[in-house]
ROSEGU-541050 format. One record per residue: residue in three letters; y, z, x of N, C-alpha, C in turn. Coordinates in steps of 0.02 Angstrom, whole numbers, plus 50000, padded with zeros to 5 digits. Atoms other than C-alpha are relative to their C-alpha. Layout:
REM residues N
ALAYZXYZXYZX/...
END
This chain:
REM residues 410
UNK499415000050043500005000050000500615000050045/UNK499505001549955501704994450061500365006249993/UNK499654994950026502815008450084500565001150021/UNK499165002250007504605003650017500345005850029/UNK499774995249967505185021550082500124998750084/UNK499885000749934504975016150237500534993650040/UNK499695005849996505994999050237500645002250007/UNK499294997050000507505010350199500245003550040/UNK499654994849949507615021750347500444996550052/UNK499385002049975509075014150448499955002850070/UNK500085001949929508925012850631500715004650037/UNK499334999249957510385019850752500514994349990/UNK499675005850014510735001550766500564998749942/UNK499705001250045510944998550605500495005349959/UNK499564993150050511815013650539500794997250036/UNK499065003649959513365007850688500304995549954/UNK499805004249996513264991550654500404999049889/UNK499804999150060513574995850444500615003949999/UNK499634993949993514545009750479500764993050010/UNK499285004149936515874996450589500154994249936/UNK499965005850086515664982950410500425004849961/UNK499594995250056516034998450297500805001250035/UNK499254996149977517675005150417500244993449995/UNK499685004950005518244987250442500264998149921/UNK499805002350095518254982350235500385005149984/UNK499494995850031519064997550200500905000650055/UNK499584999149980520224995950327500654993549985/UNK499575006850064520764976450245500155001949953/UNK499814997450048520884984950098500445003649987/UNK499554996449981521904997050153500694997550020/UNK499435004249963522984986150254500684994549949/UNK499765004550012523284972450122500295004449917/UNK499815000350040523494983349986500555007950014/UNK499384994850003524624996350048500584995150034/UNK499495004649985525624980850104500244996249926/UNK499815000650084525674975249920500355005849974/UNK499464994749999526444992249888500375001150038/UNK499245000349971527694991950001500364990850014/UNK499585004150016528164975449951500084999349934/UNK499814998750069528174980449772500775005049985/UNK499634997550009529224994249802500524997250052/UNK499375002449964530334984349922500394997549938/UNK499805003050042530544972249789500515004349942/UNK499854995650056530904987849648500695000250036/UNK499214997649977532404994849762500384995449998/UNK499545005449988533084976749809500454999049939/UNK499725001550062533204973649622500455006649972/UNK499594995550038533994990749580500654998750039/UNK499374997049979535224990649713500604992649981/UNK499505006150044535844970949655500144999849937/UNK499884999050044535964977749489500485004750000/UNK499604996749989536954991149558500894997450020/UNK499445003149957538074979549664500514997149924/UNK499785004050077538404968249478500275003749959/UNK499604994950065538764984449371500435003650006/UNK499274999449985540134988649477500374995550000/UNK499395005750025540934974249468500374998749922/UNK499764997150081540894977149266500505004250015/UNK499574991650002541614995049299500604996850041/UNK499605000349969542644988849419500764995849945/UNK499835005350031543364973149322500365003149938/UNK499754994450075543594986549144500565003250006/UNK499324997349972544724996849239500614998950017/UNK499525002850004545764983749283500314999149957/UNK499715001950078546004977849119500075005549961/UNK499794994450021546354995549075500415001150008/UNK499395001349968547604995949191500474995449985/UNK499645004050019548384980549142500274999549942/UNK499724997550058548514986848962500375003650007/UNK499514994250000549255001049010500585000250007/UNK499325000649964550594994749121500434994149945/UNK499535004750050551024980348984500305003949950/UNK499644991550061551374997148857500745000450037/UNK499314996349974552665003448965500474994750005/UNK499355005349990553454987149028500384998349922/UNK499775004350073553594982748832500425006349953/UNK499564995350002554375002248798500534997150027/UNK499325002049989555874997948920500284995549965/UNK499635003650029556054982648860500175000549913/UNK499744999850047556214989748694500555004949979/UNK499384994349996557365003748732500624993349998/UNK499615003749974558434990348817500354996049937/UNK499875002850027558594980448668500355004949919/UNK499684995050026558894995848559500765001050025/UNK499564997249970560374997948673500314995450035/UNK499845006149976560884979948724500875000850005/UNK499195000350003562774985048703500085004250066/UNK499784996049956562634998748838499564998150072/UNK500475003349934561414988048965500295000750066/UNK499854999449933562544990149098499985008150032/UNK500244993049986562405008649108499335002049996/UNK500784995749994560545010049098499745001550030/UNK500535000649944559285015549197499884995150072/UNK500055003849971558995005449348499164999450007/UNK500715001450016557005008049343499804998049920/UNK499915001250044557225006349167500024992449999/UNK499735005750017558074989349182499404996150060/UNK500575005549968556714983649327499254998549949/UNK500584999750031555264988649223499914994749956/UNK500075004950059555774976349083500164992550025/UNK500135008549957556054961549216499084997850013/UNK501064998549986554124967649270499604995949937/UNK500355001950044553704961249095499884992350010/UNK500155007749994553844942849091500434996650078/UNK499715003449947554354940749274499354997850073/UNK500705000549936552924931949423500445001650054/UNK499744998249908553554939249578499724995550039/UNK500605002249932552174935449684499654992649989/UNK500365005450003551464919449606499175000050015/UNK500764997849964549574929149635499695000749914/UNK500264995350065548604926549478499064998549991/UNK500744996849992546924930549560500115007049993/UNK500114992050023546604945749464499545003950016/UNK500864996249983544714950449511500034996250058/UNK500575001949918543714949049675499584996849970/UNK500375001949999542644934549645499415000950055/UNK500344999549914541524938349801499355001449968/UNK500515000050033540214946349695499674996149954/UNK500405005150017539944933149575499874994250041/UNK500335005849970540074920749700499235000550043/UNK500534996849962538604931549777499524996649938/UNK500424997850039537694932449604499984994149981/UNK500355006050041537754914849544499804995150080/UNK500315005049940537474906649737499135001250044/UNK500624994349990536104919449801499224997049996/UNK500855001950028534174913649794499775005749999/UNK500094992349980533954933249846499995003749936/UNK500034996550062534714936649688499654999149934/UNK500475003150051533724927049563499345001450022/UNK500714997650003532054931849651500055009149998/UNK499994991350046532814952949629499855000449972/UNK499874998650069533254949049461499514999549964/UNK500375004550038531874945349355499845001749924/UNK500024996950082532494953349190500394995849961/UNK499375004650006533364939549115500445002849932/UNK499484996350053534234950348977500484999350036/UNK499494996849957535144958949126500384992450033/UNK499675005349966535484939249200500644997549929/UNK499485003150039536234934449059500545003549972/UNK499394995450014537314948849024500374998150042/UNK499665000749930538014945849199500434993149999/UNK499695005250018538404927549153500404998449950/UNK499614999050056539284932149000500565004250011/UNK499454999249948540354941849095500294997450038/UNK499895003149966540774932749217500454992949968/UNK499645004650048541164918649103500595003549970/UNK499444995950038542304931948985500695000350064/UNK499464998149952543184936649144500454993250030/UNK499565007449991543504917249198500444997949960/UNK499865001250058544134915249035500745003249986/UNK499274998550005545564927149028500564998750086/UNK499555003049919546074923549208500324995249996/UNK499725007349995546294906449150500575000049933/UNK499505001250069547354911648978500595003750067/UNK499314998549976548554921649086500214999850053/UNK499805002749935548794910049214500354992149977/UNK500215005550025548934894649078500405001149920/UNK499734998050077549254901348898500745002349992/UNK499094997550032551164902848832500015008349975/UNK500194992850036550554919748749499955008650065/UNK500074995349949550124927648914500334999850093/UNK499645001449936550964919049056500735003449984/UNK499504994149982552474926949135500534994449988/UNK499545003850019553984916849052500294997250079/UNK499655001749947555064916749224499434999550056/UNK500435002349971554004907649354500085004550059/UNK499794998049926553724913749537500374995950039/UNK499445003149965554974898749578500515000549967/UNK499574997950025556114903549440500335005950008/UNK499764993649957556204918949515500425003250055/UNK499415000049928556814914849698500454995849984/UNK499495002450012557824902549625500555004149974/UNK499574995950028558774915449546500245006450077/UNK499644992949937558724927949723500384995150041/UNK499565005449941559294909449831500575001649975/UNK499445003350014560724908349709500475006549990/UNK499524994850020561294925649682500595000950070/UNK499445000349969562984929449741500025008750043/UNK499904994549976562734948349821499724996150068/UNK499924999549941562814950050012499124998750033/UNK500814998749995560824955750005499634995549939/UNK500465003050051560254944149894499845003849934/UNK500294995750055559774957249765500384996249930/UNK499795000050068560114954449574500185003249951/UNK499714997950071561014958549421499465000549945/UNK500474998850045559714965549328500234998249924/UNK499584998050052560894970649187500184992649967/UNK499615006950014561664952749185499454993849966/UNK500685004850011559874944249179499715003449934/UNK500554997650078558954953449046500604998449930/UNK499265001950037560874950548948499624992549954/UNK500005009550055560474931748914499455000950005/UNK500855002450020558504931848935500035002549952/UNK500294996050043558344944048808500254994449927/UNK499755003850069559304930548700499674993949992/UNK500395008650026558024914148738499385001849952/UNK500685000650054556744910348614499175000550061/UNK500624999149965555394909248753500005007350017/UNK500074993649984555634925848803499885005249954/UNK499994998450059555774931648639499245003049971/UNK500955002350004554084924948614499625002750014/UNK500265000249936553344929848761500035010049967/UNK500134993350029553814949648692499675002149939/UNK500164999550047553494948548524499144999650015/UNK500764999549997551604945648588499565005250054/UNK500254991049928551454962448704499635003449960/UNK500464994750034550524971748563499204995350015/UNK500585003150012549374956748534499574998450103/UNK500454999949929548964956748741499745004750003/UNK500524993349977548654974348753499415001049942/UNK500144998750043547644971748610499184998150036/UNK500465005549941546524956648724499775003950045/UNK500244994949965546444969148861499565007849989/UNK500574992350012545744985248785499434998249972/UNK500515001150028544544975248691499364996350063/UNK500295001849923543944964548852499755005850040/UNK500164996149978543834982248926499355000949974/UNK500454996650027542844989048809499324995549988/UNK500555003650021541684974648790499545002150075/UNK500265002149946541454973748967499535007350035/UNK500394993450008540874992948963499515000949982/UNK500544999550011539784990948843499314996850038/UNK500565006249964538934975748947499645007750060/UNK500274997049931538824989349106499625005049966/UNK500504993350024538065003548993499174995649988/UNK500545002650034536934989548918499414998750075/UNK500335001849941536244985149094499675003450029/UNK500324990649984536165003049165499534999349944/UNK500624996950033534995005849019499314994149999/UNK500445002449958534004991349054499954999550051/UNK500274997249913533824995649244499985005949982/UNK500014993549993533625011449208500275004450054/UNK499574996049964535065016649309500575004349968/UNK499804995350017535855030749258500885000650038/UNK499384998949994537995036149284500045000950086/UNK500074997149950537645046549429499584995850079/UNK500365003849943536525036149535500424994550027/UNK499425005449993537685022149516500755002650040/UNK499274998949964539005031049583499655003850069/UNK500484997049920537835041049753499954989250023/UNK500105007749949537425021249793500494997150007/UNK499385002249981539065014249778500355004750075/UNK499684994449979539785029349863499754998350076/UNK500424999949935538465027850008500234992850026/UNK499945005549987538795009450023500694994950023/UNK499425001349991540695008050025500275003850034/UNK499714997349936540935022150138499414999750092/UNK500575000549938540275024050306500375006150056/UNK499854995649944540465036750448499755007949946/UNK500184992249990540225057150432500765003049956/UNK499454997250041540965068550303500465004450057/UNK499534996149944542525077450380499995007149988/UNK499994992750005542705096150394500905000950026/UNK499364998350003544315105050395499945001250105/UNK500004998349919543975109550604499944992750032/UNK499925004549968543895090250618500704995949994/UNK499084998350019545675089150540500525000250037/UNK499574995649959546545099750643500294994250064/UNK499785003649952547695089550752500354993849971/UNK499425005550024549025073350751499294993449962/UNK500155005650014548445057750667500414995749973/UNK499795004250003549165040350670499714993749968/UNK499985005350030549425024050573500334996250023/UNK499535002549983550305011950677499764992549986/UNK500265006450021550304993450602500854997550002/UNK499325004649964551464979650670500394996549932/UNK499635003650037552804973850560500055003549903/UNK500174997550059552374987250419499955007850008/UNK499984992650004552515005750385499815003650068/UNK500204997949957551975018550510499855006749994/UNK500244994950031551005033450450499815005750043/UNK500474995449906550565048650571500085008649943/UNK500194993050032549885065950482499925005750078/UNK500214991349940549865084650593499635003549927/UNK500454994950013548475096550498500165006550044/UNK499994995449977549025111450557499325007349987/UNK500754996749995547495126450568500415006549947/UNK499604994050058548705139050452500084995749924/UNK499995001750074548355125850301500674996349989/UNK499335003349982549945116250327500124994350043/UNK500125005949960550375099050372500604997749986/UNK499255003449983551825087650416499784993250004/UNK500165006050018551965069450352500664995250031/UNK499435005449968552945054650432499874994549988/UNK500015008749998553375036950377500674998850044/UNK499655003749971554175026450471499974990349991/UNK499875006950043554925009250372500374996150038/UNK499695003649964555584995050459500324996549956/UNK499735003650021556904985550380500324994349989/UNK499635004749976557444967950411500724996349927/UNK499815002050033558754956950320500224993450009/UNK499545007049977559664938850329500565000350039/UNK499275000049983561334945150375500065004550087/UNK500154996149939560744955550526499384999750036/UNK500535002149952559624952850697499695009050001/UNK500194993849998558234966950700499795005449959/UNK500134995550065557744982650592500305006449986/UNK499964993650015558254997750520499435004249987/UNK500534995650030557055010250526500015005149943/UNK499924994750059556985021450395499365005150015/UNK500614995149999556115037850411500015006249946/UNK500024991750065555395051550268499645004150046/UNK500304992949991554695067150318499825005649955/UNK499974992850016554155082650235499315002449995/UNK500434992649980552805096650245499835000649936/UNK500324999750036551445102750131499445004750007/UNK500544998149983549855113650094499404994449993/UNK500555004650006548185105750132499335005350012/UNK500754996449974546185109950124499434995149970/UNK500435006549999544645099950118499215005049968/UNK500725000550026542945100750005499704994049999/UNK500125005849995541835089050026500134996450045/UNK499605005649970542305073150079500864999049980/UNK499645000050032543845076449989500515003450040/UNK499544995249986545645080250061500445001149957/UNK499504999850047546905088849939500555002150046/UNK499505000549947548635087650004500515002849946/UNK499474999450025550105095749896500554999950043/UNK499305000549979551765091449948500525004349975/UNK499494994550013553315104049954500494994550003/UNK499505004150015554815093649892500715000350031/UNK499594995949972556105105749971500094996650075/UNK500225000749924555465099750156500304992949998/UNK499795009749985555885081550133500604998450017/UNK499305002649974556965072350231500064993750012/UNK499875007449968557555055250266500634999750062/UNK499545003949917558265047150440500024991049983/UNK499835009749979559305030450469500035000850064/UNK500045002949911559035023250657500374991449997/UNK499575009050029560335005550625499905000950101/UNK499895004549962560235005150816499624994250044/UNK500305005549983559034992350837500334994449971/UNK499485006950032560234979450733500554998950030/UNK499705002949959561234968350810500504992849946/UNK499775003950051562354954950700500754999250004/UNK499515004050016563854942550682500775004949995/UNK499544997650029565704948150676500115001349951/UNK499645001750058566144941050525499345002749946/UNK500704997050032564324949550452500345006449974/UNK499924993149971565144966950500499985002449904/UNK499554999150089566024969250294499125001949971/UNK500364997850030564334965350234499365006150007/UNK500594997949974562974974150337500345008950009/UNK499694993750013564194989550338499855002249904/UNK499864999150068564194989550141499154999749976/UNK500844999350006562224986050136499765007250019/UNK500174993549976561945003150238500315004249952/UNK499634994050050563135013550140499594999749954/UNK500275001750065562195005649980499445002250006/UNK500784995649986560475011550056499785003950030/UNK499994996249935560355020350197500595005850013/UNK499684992949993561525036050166499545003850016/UNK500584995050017560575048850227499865007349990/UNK500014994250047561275062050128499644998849944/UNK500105001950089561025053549967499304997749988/UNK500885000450007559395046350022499545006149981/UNK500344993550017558755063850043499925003449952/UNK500014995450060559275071849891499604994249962/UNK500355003950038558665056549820499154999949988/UNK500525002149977556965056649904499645010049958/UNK500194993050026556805078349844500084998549922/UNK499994999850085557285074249661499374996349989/UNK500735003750028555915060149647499385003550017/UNK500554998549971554585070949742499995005649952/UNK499904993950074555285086349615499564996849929/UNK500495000950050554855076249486499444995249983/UNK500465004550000553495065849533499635003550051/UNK500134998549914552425077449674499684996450015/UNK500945003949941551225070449808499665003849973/UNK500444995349988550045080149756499154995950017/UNK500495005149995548705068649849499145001949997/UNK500724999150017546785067149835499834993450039/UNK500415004349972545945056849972499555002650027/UNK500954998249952544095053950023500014998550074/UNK500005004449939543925055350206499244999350025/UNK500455000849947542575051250343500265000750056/UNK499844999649946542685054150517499314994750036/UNK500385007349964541815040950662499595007850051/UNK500364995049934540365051050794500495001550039/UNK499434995749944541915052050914500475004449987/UNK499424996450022542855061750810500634997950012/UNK499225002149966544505050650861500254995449927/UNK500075005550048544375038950688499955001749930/UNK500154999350057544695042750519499974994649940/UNK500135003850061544145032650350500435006149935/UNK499654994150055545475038050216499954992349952/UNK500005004550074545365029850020500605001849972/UNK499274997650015547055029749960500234992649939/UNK499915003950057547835023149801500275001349939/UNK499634996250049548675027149645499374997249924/UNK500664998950047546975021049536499494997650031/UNK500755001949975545235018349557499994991550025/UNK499795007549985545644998949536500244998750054/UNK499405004149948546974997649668499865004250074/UNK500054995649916545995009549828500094996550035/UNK499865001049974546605004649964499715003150079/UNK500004996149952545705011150145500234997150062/UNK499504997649943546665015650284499595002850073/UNK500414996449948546095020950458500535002650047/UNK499434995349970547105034750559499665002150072/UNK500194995649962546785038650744500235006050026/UNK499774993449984546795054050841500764998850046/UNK499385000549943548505054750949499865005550042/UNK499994997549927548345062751112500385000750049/UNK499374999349946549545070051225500594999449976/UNK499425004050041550845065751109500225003949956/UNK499674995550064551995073950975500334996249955/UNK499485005650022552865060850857500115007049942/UNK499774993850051553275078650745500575004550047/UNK499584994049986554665084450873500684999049995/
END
């Protein structure tokens, strides 16, 4: 009798040579499928964090047009005081009387309103179409995007929302004015505009813009909530990845503070902070001024002092209004005999710097600094990252180094 018991006992040999089959297969197995999971979950993150990148641009984009309601409210207040009071226009306000030029006037001739950069990311991208692969969330994104093209192009285009006085109707009016400095007769201008039918126009439809804008907001909100809840990204997360992604360097501490820091940029302001270690700090601009009628600049300098302390990444800065001071320096200007009349009468007109000062403590009285910027500091500790801005929309960052050896506070 054959005896199958015995067929099965497994050799040295063979026990290796199975043994080395079994470790090998499990080790392909292993190999190819913990490489399938970590290219599953590559894939997962890629797609959250380009869903992340897209639903700030919503948020971002809302805010604007929050902003842009807001500020059309007020410009469309002055200009209705103004017209309440069209007999006494020459005594009004002087921010008053700019605010209601602000309404239908293009300064700048800039009517790129959004950062395209991200959609040009999101509709050029092959990266982003193999992330994406929720096409709800694609087509929300393209319906945005579209909405947003859409009013860019009414109030750059549309009678309803364009700015009556052009950005060449504008300098045509500073070439031709008759003051020394070019400046304008506010008073004199809003006089007859306020009496053309286009302008007319052009007010009478300030309710129905801010009307365009809060609703565009709000649509464009709902799109970013709608998205977040299909990605299942949540308020908070969205704001740690942004956060992580738009800053960079090492949170600051109040002991990395301590000491001068400078802003020096050619042809433009000149910013330099002292942190003093008793919670107290000392602020300096320094404005350069040029003009037509004179070779060179006037500097102009503010000053004043404040408490400061830092949580977080966060510096809070209150300003003492009392401390403020302004300086004229005219002797870098240089200019014409026959100039002398006007460039004398320009300084008096701006550059008192009695009147500046009291001027510069009343507005800080009733307007304080009371600032709020995020910083970072660089590994050398010589480099700061400051976010600075008067809204979320309009941050602005800044970078301040250390000064060394130096005192620009004496």
């Amino acid at each position: 009798m054959i005896n199958f018991k015995a067929n099965k006992i497994l050799t040295p040999w063979r026990k290796g040579f199975l043994t080395s089959i079994l470790g090998t297969t499990i080790s392909i197995l292993l190999t190819f499928g913990t490489s399938a999971l970590i290219d599953s979950k590559v894939k997962a993150d890629a797609q959250r964090q380009t869903a992340m990148i897209v639903i700030h641009d919503i948020d971002e984009s809302a805010e604007k047009m929050e902003h842009i309601a807001e500020f059309e409210e007020e410009k469309n207040k002055a200009v209705q005081y103004i017209l309440a009071h069209i007999e006494q226009i020459g005594s009004l306000p002087k921010d008053t009387l700019g605010l209601a030029m602000d309404m239908f006037t293009d300064y700048d001739g800039n009517r790129n309103l959004f950062d395209d950069s991200k959609e040009n990311i999101f509709k050029s991208s092959k990266d982003i179409w193999s992330n994406l692969d929720n096409m709800t969330f694609i087509d929300n994104m393209e319906q945005f995007y579209m909405q947003r093209r859409y009013i860019e192009n009414q109030i750059a285009t549309n009678p309803i929302f364009k700015d009556p006085i052009t950005h060449d109707e504008y300098w045509q009016m500073v070439l031709g004015s008759k003051q020394s400095d070019h400046s304008l007769d506010y008073a004199a201008i809003l006089k007859a505009k306020l009496k053309d039918p286009k302008i007319i126009f052009y007010i009478d439809y300030s309710p129905y813009r801010v009307r365009v804008y809060r609703r565009l907001a709000q649509l464009w909100r709902d799109t970013s909530d709608r998205n977040k809840f299909i990605m299942n990204i949540d308020d908070e997360e969205l704001e740690a990845y942004i956060k992580s992604n738009l800053r960079s360097g090492n949170p600051v501490s109040r002991r990395d503070l301590i000491g001068q820091w400078g802003r020096k940029a050619r042809g433009s302001e000149d910013y330099y902070y002292e942190f003093l270690g008793n919670g107290t700090y000392n602020f300096k601009q320094i404005a350069r001024y040029a003009n037509p009628f004179y070779n060179g600049n006037i500097l102009w300098t503010v000053k004043y002092s404040g408490q400061w302390h830092v949580e977080g990444d966060t510096l809070f800065m209150v300003c003492n209004p009392k401390t403020a001071e302004a300086q004229v320096d005219r002797s870098g200007i240089t200019y014409r005999q026959d100039m002398s009349d006007s460039v004398e009468n320009y300084i008096r007109r701006y550059f008192t710097e009695h009147n500046t000062t009291e001027d510069l403590r009343k507005h800080l009285e009733k307007s304080p600094r009371n600032d709020t910027f995020c910083v970072t500091i660089n590994k050398a500790h010589d480099k700061l990252e400051v976010d600075v801005g008067g809204s979320e929309d309009e941050i602005t960052t800044r970078y301040f180094k250390r000064i060394k050896d130096s005192d620009v506070f004496e």
